[in-house]
C-alpha positions, 0 to 999 in steps of 0.5 A: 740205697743198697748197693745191688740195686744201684749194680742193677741200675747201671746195668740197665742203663748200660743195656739201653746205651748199648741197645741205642749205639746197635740200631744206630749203627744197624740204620747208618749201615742200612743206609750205606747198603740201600746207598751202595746198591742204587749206585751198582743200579745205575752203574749197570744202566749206565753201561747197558745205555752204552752197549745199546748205543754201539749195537745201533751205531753198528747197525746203521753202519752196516746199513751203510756198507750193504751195497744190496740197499735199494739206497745205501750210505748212512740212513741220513744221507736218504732223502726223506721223501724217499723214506715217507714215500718208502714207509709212510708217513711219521712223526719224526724223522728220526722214526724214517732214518732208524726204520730204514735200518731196522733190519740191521738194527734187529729191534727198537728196543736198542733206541729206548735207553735203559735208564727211563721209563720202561712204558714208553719202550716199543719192540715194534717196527711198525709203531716206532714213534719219536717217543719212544726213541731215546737217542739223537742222530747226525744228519751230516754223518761222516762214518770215516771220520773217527772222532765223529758224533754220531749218535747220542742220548737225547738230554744233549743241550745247548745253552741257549736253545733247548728243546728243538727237534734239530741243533747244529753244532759248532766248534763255538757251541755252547753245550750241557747235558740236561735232566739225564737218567744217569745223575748228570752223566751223559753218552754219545757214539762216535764214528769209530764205533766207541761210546764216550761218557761225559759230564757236562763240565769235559763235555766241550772237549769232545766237541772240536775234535768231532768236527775235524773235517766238517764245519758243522754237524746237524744233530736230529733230536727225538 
């Protein structure tokens, strides 16, 4: 076999080693990119859920604090009937307390996190539902006490009863964050107008030193 032919032989089954390596490598590299910015996405909404909890814990703060309220202090501490009686009635009591500070609040759009499904977010007052409300909120709210729960993402479960509109939590509690739209992640507000974030494995940490002057803290879910 003349020599130049078997030149050209190795030469092209180099070339297609090396064309096979090239798309390889573009794939691998295409896959860490497509990898890279889903991680940068959900970072992002991690942080702008996070903004948007402290914007409304700061408005219903300010609620709190507005002594020209016809019924001042914490949202939750208003009779609910005086709420129904105030703005008709609702499918949550969640929908009553948020309304009542809707003023401070500016929008409902700070109630819907970023992370879920943008169809089911509302910019009006007047159609809020509990479906479009993303966080949970404290009945025993105690706005002096620093290290207080106050308000949170809705995926926040206890192990032995999910799905309910109201759970109490105790130092005893045995909690998890369920399905989240931030990969196992999840957030709450505390009453020193800080945002904390947790997995569900440190979550119990948090959970007895936000009950340091109350025994038990009722939680209103969506």
């Amino acid at each position: 076999m003349p020599e130049g032919r078997n030149a050209n032989e190795r030469l092209a089954a180099f070339t297609r080693t090396e064309l096979v390596i090239s798309v390889v490598a573009v794939t691998v590299l295409g896959c860490l990119l497509v990898m890279g910015l889903r991680k940068s996405k959900a970072a992002a909404m991690v942080s702008k859920c996070a903004t948007q909890q402290k914007a409304s814990l700061l408005g219903l703060k300010t609620y709190a604090n507005d002594g020209s309220n016809s019924a001042p202090g914490f949202p939750t501490k208003i009779p609910l009937a005086t709420l129904s009686a105030n703005q008709g009635p609702s499918d949550s009591p969640l929908v009553l307390y948020f309304r009542a500070a809707a003023k401070e609040l500016e929008t409902p759009v700070w109630l819907w996190c970023p992370g879920e499904p943008r169809e089911k977010l509302t910019t009006n007052w007047a159609t809020l539902s509990r479906t479009n409300i993303s966080y949970f909120l404290s009945l025993d709210a105690q706005p002096d006490s620093p290290e207080m729960i106050l308000l949170g993402d809705r995926h926040f479960e206890f192990e032995l009863n999910k799905s309910v509109d109201q759970l109490e939590l105790t130092r005893n509690s045995r909690v998890r964050w369920g399905r989240t739209p931030h990969d196992s992640i999840g957030q709450f507000a505390l009453a020193d107008g800080s945002v904390q974030r947790s997995h569900t494995t440190n979550l119990a940490e948090f959970v007895a030193p936000s009950l340091a002057r109350t025994a038990t803290n009722r939680l209103e879910f969506p």
